[in-house]
C-alpha positions as CSV (number, residue, x, y, z in Angstrom):
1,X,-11.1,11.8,54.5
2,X,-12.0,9.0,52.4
3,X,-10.6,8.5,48.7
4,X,-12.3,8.0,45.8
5,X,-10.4,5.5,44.1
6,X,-7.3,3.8,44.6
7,X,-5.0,2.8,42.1
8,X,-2.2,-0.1,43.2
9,X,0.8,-0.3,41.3
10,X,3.1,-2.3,43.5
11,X,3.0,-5.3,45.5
12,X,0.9,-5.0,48.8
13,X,4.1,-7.4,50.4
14,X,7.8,-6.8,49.0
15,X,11.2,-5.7,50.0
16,X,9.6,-2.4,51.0
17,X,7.2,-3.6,53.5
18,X,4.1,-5.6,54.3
19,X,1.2,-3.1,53.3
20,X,-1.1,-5.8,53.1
21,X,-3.5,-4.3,56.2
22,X,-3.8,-0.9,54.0
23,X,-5.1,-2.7,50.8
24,X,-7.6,-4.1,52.8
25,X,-8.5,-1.4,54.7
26,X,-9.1,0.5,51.4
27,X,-11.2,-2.5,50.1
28,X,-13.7,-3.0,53.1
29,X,-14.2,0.6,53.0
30,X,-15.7,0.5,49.6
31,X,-12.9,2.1,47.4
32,X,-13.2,2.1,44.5
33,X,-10.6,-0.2,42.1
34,X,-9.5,-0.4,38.5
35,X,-9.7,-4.5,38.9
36,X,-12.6,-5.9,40.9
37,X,-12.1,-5.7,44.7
38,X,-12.6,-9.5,44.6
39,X,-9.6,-9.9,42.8
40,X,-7.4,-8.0,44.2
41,X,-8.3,-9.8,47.9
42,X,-7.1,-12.7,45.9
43,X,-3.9,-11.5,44.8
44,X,-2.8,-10.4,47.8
45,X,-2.2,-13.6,48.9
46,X,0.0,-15.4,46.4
47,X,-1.3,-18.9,48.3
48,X,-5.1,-17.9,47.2
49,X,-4.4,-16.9,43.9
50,X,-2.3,-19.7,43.0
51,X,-4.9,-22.0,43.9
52,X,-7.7,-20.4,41.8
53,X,-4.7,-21.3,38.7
54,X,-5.0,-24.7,40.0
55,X,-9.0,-24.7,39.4
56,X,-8.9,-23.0,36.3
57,X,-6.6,-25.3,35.0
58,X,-8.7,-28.4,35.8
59,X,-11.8,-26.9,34.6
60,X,-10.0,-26.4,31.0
61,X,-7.4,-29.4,31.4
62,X,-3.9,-29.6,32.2
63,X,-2.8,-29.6,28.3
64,X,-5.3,-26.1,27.5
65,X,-3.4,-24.0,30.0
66,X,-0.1,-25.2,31.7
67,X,0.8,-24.2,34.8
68,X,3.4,-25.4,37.1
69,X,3.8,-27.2,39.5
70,X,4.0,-26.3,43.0
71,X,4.3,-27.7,46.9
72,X,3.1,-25.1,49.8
73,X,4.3,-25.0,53.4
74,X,2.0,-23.4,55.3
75,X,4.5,-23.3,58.4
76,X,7.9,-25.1,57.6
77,X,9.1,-27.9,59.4
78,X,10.6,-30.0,57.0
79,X,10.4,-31.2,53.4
80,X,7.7,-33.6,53.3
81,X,9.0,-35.6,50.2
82,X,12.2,-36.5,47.9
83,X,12.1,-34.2,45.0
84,X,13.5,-34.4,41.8
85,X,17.0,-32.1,41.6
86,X,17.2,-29.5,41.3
87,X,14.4,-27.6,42.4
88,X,13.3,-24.2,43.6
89,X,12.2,-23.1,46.5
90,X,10.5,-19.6,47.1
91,X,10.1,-18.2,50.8
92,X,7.2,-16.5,52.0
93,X,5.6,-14.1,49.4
94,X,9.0,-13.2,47.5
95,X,8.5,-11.4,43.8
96,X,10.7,-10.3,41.2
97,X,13.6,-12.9,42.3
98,X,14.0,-12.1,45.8
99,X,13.4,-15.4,48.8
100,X,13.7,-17.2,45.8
101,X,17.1,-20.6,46.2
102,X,18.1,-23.3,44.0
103,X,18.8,-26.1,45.8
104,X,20.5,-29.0,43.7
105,X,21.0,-31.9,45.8
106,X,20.1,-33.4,49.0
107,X,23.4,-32.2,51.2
108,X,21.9,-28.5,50.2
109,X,18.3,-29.4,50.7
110,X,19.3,-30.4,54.3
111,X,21.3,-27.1,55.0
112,X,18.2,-25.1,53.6
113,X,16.1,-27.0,55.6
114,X,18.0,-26.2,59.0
115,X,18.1,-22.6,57.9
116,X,14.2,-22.6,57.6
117,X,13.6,-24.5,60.9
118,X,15.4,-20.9,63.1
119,X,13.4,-18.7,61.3
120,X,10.0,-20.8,61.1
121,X,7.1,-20.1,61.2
122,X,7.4,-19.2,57.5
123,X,5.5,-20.3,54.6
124,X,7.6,-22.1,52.1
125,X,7.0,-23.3,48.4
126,X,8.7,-25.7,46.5
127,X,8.6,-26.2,42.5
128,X,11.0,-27.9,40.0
129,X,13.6,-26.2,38.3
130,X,13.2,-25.6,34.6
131,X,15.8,-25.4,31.9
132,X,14.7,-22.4,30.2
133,X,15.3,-20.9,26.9
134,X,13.6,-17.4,27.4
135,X,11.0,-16.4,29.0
136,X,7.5,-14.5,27.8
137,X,5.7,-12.0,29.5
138,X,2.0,-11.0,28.7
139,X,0.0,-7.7,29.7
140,X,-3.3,-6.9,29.4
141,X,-4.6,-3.5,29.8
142,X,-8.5,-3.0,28.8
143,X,-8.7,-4.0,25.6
144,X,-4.8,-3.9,24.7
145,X,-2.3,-6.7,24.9
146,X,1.0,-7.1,24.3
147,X,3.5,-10.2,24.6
148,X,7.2,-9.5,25.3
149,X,10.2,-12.1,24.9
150,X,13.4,-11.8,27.5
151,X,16.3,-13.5,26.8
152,X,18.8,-13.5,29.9
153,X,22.2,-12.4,28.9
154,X,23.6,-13.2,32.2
155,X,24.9,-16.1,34.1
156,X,21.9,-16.0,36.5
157,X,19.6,-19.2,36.7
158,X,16.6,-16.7,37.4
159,X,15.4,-15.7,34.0
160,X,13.9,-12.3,35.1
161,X,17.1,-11.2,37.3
162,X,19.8,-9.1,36.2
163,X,20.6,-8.3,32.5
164,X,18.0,-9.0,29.6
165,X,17.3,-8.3,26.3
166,X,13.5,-7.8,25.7
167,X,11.9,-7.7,22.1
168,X,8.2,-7.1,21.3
169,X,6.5,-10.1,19.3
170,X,2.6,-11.2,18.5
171,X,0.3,-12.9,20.4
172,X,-0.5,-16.7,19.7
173,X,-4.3,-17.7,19.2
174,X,-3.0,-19.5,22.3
175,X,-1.9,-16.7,24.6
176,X,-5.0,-14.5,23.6
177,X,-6.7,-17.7,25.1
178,X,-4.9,-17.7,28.3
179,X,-5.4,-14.4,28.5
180,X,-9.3,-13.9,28.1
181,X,-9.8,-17.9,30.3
182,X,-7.8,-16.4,33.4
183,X,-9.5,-12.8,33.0
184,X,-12.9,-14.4,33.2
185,X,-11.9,-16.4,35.7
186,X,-11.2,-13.4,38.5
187,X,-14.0,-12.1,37.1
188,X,-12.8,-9.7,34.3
189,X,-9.3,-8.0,35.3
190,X,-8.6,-4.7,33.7
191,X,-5.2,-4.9,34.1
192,X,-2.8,-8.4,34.8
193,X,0.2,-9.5,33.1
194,X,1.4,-13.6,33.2
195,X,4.8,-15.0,32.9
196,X,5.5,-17.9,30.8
197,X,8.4,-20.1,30.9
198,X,9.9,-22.2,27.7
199,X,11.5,-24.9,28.2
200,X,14.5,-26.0,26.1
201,X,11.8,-28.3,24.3
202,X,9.6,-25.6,23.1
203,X,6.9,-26.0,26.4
204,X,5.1,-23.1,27.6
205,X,4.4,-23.2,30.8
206,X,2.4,-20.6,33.0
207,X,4.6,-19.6,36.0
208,X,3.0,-16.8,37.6
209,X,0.0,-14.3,37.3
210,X,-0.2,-10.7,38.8
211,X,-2.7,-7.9,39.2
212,X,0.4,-5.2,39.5
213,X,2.2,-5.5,36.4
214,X,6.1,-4.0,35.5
215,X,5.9,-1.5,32.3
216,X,8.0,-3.0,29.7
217,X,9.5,-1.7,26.5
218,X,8.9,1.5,24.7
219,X,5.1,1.4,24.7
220,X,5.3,2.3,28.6
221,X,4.2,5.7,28.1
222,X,1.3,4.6,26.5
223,X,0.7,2.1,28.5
224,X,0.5,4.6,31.7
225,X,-1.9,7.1,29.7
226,X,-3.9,4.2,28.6
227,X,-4.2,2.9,32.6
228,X,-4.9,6.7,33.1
229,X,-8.1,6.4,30.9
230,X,-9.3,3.3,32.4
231,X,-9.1,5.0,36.0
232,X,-10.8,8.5,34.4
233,X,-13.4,6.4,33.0
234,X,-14.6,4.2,36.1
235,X,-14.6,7.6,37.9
236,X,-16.9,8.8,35.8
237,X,-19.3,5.5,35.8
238,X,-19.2,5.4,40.3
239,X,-20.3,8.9,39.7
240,X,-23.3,8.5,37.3
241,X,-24.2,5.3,39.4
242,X,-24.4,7.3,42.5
243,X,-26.3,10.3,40.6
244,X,-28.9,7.4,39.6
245,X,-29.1,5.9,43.3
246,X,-29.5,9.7,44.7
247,X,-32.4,10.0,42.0
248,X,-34.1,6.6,42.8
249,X,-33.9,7.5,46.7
250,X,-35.4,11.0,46.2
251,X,-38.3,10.2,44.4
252,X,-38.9,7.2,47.2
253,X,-38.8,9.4,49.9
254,X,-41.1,12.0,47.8
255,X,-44.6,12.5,49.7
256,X,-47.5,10.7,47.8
257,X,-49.5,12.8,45.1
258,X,-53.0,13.3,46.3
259,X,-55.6,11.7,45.0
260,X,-57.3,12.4,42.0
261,X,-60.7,14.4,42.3
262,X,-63.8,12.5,41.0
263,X,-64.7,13.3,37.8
264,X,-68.0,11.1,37.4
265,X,-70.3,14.1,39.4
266,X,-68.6,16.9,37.4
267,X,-69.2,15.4,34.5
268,X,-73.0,14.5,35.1
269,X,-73.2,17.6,36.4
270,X,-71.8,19.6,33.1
271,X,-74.1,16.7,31.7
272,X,-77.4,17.9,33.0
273,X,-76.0,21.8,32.9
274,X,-75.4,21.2,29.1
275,X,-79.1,19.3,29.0
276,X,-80.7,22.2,31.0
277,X,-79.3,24.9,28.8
278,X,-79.9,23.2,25.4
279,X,-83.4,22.6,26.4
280,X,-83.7,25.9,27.7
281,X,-82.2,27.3,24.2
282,X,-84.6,24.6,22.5
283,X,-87.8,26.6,24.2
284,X,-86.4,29.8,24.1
285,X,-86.4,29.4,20.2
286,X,-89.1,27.2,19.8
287,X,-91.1,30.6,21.4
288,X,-88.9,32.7,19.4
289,X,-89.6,31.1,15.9
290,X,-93.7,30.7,17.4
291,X,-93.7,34.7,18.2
292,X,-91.8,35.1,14.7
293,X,-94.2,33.1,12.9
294,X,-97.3,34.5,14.5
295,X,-95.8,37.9,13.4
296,X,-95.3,37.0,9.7
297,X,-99.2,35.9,9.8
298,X,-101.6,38.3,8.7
299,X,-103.9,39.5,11.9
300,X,-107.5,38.3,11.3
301,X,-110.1,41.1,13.3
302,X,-111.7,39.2,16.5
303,X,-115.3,39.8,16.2
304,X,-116.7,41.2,19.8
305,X,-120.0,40.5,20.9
306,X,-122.3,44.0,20.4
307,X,-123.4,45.6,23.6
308,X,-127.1,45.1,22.9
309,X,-127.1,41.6,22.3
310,X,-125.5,41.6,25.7
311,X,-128.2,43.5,26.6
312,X,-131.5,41.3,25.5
313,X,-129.8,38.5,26.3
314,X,-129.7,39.6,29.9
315,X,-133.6,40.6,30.3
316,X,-134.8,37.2,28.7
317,X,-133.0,35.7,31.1
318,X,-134.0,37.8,33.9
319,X,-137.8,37.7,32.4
320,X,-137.1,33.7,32.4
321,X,-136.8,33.7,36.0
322,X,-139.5,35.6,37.1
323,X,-141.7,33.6,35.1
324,X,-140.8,30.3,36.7
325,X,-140.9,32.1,40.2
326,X,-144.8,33.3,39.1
327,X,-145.8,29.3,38.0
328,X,-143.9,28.0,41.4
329,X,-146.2,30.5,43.5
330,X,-149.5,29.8,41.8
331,X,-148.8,26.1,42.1
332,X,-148.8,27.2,45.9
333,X,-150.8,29.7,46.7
334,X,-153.1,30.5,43.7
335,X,-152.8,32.2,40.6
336,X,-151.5,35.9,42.1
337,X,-153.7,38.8,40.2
């Protein structure tokens, strides 16, 4: 069975485990994500997303967003190059403190160094050490943000290990900056947080981003109801997008209408129909209103010829004839007595 959406709210690699195989699993088989899938292939490889950092930060300039600086070991051998003491070295995808050594001279470097050589391959990264005063941690979920100072209270060099006291405070024009440039730069994360280190001098510097972020404070109930709606609601988008794509298909795969039938010979037809019958009703009361008229007219008497002028008429004619048969005779044979 395949889910519907998958939520990630720890680290694909960590003291628990390497899950990294599941998380892509889950993304090639089109589950859905609360942050792009894009991003989150990038995250889960500290290497690539650190890199994409690096870009951002020369598109905008070093001095617009500060990040630090870093060396990568792909598969330790040995330290190319004399740092600067101390430094700190982090070994293979370590978070929240852990593979994480300060090494302050060379004596320790070289110890470290014969350590990492049994147990290579291993990636390995390298930064320098920063006196730091606090440390600031930002979070961004959907449209909220919130900015968090923790002050270490313990003796440990790693400002986010043991003890710390953490107090709420505003976000700079600055950090809202940071926030929106690195957002747009994965291609619009719902939910990341980035930790800032200042330096005894006041710099800010930009020390790590992450797409799983730790619930800080007393706004963490909210925090979780207000990741809860983001989820709910790009549920409820995938489902009207796929309600849209099963309309589009169906009425594709819909069998043509048929065509349209002609209308010119129906209409001439009902044309000369309509012509016929109107010139039909035209004669039928033109004769109407001729009979009507002839009607309303007074009837003159016909005068009929009288029987005996039939009569004389008929024996002049006959007496005619036999006249011009006598002459025709006589002409011939003699007068007949």
């Amino acid at each position: 069975m395949q889910p519907d959406f998958v939520l990630f709210r720890q680290n694909a690699k960590s003291e628990r485990g390497d899950y990294t195989n599941i998380a892509l699993a889950l993304l090639k088989g089109g589950v859905q994500t609360l942050n792009n899938p894009e991003s989150v292939r990038i995250f889960l490889n500290k290497n690539w997303m650190f890199n994409r950092l690096q870009c951002i930060c020369k598109a905008a300039m070093p001095n617009v967003i500060p990040l630090i600086e870093q060396t990568y070991y792909p598969s330790f051998n040995h330290f190319s190059m004399q740092p600067r003491f101390p430094i700190v070295i982090s070994v293979g995808h370590g978070s929240h403190g852990l593979g994480k050594m300060k090494i302050e001279d060379e004596n320790h470097m070289l110890e470290v160094e014969n350590m990492l050589r049994a147990i290579k391959p291993v990636e390995v990264f390298t930064e320098p050490f920063i006196q730091t005063k606090y440390d600031i941690h930002l979070q961004k979920i959907g449209a909220e943000t919130r900015a968090y100072i923790r002050k270490g209270i313990s003796n440990d060099w790693k400002s986010n290990a043991g003890s710390a006291m953490l107090e709420k405070i505003s976000l700079s024009n600055k950090q809202k900056e940071w926030l929106t440039t690195i957002s747009d730069a994965f291609g619009g994360l719902e939910v990341f947080g980035i930790d800032i280190l200042v330096a005894k001098d006041g710099r800010e510097i930009i020390h790590d981003v992450n797409d799983v972020i730790t619930l800080l404070g007393d706004s963490q109930e909210d925090d979780r109801k207000a990741i809860a709606d983001l989820v709910q609601a790009h549920i409820i988008q995938s489902a009207q997008r796929a309600m849209q794509q099963i309309a589009v298909a169906t009425r594709v795969n819909m069998p043509p209408a048929p065509p349209p039938r002609p209308q010119s010979t129906n209409v001439s037809r009902s044309n000369t129909l309509e012509k016929n019958m109107s010139g039909e009703a035209t004669v039928d009361s033109d004769d109407r209103l001729s009979r009507k008229s002839s009607a309303n007219q007074p009837q003159r008497p016909v005068r009929q010829p009288s029987k005996q002028g039939k009569e004389s008429a008929s024996s002049q004619h006959q007496d005619d004839t036999m006249g011009q048969l006598k002459r025709t005779f006589a002409g011939i044979f003699g007068e007949v007595q």
